[in-house]
Residue frames as a rotation matrix with the C-alpha (Angstrom) as fourth column:
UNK 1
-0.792 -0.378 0.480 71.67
-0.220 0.909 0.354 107.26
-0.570 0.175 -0.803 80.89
UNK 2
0.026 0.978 0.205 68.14
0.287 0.189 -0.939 107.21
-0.957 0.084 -0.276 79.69
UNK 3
0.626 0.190 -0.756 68.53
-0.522 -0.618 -0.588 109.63
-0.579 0.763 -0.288 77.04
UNK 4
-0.376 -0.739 -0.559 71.31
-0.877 0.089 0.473 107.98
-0.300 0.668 -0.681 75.62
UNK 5
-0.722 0.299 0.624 69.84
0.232 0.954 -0.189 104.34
-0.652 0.008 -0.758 75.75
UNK 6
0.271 0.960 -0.070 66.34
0.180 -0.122 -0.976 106.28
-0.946 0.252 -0.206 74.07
UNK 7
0.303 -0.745 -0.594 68.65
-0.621 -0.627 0.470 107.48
-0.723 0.227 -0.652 71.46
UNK 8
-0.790 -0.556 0.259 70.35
-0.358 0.761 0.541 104.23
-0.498 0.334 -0.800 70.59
UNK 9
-0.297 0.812 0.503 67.09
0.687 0.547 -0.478 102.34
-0.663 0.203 -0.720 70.43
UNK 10
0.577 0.656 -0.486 65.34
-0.248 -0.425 -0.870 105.31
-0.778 0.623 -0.083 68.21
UNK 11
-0.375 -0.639 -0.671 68.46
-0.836 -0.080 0.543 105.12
-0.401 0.765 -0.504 65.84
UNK 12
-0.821 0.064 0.568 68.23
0.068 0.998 -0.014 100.94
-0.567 0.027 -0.823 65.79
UNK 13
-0.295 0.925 0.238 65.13
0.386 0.344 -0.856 100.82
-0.874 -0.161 -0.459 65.52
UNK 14
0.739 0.373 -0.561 65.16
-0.519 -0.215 -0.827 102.98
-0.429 0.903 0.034 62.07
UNK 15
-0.606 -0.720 -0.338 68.08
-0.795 0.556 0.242 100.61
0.014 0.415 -0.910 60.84
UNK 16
-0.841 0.175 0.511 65.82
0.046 0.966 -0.255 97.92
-0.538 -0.191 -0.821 61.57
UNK 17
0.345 0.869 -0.354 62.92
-0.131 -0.329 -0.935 99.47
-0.929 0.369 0.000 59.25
UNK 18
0.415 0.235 -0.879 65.08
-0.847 -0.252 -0.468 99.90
-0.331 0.939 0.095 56.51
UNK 19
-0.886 -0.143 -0.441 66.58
-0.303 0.899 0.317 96.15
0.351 0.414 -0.840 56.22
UNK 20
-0.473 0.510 0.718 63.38
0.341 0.858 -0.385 95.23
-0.813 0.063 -0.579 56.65
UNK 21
0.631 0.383 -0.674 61.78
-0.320 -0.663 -0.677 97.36
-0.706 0.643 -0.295 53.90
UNK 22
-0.229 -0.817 -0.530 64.54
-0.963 0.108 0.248 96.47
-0.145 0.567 -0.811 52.12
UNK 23
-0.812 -0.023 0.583 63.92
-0.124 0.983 -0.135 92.62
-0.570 -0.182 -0.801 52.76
UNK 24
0.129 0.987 -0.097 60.15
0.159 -0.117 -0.980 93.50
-0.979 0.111 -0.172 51.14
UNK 25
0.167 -0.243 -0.956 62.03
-0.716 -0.696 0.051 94.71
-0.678 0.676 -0.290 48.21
UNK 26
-0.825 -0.516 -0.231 64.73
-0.561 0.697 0.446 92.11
-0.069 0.497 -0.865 47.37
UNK 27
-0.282 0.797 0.535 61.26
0.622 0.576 -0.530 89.08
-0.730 0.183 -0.658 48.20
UNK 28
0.202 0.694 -0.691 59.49
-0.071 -0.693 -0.718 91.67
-0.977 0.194 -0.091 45.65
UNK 29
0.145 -0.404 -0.903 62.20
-0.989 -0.053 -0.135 91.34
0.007 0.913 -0.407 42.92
UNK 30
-0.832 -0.539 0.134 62.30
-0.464 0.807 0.364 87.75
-0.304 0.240 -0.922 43.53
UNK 31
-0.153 0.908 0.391 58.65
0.048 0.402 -0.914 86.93
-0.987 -0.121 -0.105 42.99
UNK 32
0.899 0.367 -0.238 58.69
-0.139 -0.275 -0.951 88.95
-0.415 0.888 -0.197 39.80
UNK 33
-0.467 -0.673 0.574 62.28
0.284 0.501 0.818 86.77
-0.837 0.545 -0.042 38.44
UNK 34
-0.616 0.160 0.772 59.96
0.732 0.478 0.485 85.57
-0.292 0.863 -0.412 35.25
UNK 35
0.513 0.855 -0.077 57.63
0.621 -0.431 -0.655 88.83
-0.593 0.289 -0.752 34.84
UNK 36
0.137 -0.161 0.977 58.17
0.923 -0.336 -0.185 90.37
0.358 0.928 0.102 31.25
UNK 37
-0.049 -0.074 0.996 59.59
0.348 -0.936 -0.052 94.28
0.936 0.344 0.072 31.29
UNK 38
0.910 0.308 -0.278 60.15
0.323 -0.106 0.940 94.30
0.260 -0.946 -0.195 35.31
UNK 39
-0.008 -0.955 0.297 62.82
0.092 -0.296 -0.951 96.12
0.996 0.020 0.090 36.43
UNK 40
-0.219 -0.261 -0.940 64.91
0.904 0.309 -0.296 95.32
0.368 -0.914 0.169 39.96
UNK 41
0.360 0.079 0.930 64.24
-0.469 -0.846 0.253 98.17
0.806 -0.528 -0.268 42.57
UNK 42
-0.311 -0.463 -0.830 66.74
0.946 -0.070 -0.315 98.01
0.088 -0.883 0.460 46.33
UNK 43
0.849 0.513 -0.129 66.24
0.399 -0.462 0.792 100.26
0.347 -0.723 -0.597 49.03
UNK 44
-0.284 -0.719 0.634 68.65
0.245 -0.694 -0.677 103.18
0.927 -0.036 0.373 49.90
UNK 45
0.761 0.598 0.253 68.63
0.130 -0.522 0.843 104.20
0.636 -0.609 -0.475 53.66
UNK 46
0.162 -0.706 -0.690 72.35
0.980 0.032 0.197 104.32
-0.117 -0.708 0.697 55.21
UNK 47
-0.247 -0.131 0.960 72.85
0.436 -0.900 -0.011 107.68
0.865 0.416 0.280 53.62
UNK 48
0.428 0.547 0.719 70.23
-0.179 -0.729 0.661 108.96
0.886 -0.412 -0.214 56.06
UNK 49
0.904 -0.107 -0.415 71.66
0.423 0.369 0.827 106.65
0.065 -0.923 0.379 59.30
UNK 50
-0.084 -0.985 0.152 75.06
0.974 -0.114 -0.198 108.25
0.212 0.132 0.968 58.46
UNK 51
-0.116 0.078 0.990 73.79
0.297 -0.949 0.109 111.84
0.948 0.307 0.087 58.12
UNK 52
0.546 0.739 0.395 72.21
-0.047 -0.444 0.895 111.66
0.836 -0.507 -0.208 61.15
UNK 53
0.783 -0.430 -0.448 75.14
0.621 0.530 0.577 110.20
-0.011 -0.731 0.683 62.67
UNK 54
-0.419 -0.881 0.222 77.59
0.895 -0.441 -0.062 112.69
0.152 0.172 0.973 61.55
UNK 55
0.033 0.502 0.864 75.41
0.477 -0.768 0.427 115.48
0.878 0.398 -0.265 62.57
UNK 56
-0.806 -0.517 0.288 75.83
-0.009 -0.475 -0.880 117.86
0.592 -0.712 0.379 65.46
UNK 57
0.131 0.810 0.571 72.11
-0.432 -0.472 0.769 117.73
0.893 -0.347 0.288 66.41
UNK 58
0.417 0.076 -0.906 71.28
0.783 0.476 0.401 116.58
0.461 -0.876 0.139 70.38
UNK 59
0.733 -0.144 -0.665 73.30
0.634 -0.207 0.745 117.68
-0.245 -0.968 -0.061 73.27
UNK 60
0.539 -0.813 0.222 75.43
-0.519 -0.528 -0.672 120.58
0.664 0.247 -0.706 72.93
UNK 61
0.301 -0.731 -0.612 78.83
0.807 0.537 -0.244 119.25
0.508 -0.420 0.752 74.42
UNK 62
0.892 -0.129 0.433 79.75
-0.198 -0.973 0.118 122.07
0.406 -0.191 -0.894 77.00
UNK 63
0.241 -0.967 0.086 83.54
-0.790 -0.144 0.596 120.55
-0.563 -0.211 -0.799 77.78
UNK 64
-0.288 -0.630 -0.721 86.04
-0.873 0.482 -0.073 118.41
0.394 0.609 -0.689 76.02
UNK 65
-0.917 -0.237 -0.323 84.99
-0.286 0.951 0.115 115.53
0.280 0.198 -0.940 78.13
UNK 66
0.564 0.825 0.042 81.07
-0.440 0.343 -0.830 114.94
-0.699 0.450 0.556 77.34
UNK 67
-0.831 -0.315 0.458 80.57
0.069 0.759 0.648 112.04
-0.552 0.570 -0.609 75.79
UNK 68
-0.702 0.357 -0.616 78.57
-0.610 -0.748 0.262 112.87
-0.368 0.559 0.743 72.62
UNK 69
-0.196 0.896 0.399 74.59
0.001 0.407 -0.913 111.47
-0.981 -0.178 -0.081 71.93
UNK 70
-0.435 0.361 0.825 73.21
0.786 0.600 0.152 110.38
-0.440 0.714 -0.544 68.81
UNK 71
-0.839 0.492 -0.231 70.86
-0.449 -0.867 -0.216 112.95
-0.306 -0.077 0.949 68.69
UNK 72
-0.157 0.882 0.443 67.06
-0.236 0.403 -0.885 112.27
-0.959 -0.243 0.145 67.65
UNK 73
-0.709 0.075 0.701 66.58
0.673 0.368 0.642 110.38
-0.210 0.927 -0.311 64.27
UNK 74
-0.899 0.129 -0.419 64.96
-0.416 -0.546 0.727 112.13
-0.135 0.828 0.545 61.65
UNK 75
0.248 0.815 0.523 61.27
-0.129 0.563 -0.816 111.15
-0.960 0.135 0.245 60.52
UNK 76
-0.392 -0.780 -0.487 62.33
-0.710 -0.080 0.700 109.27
-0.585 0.621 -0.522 57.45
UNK 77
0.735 0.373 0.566 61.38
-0.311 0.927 -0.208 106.81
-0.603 -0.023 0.798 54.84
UNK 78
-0.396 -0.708 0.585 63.72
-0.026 0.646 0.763 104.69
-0.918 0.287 -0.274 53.09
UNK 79
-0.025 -0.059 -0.998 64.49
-0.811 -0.582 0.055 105.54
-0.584 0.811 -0.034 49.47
UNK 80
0.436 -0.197 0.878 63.46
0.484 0.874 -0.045 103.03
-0.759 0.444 0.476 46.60
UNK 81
-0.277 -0.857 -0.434 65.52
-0.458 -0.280 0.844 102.96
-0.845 0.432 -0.315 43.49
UNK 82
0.700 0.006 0.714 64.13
0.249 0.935 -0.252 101.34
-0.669 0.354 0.653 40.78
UNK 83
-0.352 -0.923 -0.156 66.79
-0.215 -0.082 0.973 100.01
-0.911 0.376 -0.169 37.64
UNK 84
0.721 0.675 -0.159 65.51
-0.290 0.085 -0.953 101.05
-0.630 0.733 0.257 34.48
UNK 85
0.188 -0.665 -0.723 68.97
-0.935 -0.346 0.074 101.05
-0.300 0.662 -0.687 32.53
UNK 86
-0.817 -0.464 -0.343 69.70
-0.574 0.706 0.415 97.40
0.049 0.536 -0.843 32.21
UNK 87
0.191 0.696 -0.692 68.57
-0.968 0.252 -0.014 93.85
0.165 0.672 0.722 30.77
UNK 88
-0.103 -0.417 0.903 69.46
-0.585 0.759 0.284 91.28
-0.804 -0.499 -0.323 32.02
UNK 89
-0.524 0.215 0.824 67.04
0.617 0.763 0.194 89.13
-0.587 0.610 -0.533 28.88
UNK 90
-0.979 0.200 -0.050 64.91
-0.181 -0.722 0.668 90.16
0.097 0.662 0.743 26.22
UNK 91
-0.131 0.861 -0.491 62.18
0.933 0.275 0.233 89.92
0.335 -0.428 -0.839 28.02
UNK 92
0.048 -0.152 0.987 63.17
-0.029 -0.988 -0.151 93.45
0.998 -0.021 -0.052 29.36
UNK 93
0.964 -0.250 -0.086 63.23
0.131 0.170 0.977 91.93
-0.230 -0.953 0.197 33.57
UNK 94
0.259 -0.953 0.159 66.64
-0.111 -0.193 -0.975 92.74
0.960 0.235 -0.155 35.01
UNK 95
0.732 0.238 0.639 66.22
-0.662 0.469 0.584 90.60
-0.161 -0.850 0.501 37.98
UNK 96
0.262 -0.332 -0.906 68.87
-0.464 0.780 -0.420 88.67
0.846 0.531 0.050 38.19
UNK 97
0.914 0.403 0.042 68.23
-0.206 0.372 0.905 85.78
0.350 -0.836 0.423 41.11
UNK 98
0.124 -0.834 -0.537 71.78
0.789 0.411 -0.456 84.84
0.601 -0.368 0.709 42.12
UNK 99
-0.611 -0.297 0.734 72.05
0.260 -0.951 -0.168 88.49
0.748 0.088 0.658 42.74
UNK 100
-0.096 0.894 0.438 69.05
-0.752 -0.354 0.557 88.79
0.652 -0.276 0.706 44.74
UNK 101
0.721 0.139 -0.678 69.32
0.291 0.828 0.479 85.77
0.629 -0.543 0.557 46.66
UNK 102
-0.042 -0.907 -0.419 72.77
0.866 0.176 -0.469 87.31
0.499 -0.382 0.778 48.03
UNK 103
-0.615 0.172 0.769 71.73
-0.186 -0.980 0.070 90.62
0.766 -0.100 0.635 48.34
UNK 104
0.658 0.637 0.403 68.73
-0.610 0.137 0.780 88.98
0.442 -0.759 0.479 50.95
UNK 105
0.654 -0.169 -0.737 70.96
0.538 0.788 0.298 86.81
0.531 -0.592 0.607 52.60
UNK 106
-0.623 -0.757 -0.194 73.43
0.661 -0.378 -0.648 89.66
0.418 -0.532 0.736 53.68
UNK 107
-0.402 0.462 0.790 70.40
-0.401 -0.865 0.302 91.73
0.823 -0.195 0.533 54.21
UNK 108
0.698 0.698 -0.158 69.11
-0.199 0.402 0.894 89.00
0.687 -0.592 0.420 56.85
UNK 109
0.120 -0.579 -0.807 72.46
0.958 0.281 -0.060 89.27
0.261 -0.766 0.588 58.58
UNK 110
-0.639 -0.514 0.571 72.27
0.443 -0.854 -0.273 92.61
0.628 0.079 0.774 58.90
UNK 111
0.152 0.972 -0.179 69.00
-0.008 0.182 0.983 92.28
0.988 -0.148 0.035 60.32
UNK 112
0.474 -0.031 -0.880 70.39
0.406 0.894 0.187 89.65
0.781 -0.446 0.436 63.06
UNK 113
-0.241 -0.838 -0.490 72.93
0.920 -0.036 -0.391 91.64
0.310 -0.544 0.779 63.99
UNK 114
-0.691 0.161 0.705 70.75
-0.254 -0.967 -0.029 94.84
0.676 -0.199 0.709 64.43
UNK 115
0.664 0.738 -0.121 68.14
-0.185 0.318 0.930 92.78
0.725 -0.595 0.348 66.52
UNK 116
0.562 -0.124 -0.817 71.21
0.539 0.805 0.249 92.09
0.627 -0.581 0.520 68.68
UNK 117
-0.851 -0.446 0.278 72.34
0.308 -0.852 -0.424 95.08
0.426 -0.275 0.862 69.39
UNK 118
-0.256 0.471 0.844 69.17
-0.681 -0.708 0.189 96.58
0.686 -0.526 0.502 70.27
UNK 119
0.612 0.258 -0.748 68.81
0.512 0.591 0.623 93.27
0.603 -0.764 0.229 72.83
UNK 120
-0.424 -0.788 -0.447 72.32
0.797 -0.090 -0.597 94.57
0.430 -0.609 0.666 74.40
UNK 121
-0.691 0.064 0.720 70.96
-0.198 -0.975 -0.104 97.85
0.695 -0.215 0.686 74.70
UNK 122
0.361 0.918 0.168 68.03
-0.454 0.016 0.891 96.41
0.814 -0.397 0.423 76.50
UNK 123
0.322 -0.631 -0.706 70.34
0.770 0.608 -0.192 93.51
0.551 -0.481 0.682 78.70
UNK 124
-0.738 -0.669 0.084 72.44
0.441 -0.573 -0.691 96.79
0.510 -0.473 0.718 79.86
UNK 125
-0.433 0.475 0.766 69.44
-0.606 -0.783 0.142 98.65
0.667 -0.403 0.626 81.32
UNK 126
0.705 0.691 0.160 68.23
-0.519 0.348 0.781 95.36
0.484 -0.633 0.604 82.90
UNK 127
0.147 -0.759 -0.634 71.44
0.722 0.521 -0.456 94.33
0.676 -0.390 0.625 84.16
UNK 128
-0.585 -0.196 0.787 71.51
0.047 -0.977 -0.208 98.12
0.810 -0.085 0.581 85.44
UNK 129
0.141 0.599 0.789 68.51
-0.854 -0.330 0.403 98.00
0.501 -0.730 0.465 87.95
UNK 130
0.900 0.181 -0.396 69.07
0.015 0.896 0.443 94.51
0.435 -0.405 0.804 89.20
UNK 131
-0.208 -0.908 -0.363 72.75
0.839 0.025 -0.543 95.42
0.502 -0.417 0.757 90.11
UNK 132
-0.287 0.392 0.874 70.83
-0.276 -0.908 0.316 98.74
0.917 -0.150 0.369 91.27
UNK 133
0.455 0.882 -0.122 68.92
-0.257 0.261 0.930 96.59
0.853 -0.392 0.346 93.75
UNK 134
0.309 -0.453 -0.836 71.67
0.451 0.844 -0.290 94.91
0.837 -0.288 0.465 95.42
């Protein structure tokens, strides 16, 4: 049960780096809206949460019914991007704030909803010893 619970949490816990990293970004392109020949840069990191999920590493399964483990996350950092190709103005910035204002607001539910998950994960191990006790 441990292992799997360490697991979860390691995984989370790099989802929760990269929307925040990501959150640093999008605040990053919004500061610099009005700065002359700036160009937008977002943060790439499901790729890796996917890879790692679709990978075979962890527990070999030795029958049909193991239930299969995360394996250990990767040491990773979350990929920036910056966007040289467009203009938004002729200023040369290609910030554009509607864009960026949405782009953080779905990134701060994503957030929310990874901080709540790794509570559950925590809730289930303390629901675990206290029904342990009984």
């Amino acid at each position: 049960m441990l292992w799997k619970m360490d697991s979860t949490t390691n995984f989370l816990k790099k989802a929760l780096d990269g929307t925040w990293y990501r959150n640093k970004v999008i605040s990053q392109n919004i500061a610099n809206v009005d700065t002359p020949k700036y160009k937008k840069k977002s943060v790439v990191f499901e790729d890796y949460l996917k890879q790692e999920l679709n990978s075979n590493k962890g527990l070999k399964l030795t029958n049909s019914k193991h239930i299969p483990g995360i394996g250990i996350p990767k040491e990773y950092e979350p990929k920036i991007i910056e966007h040289k190709g467009s203009s938004y103005r002729f200023d040369g910035n290609n910030v554009n704030i509607d864009v960026e204002t949405g782009d953080l607001a779905k990134n701060t539910i994503m957030h929310e909803a990874l901080v709540k998950q790794l509570i559950d994960e925590y809730d289930k191990v303390k629901n675990a010893i206290i029904e342990g006790g009984k």
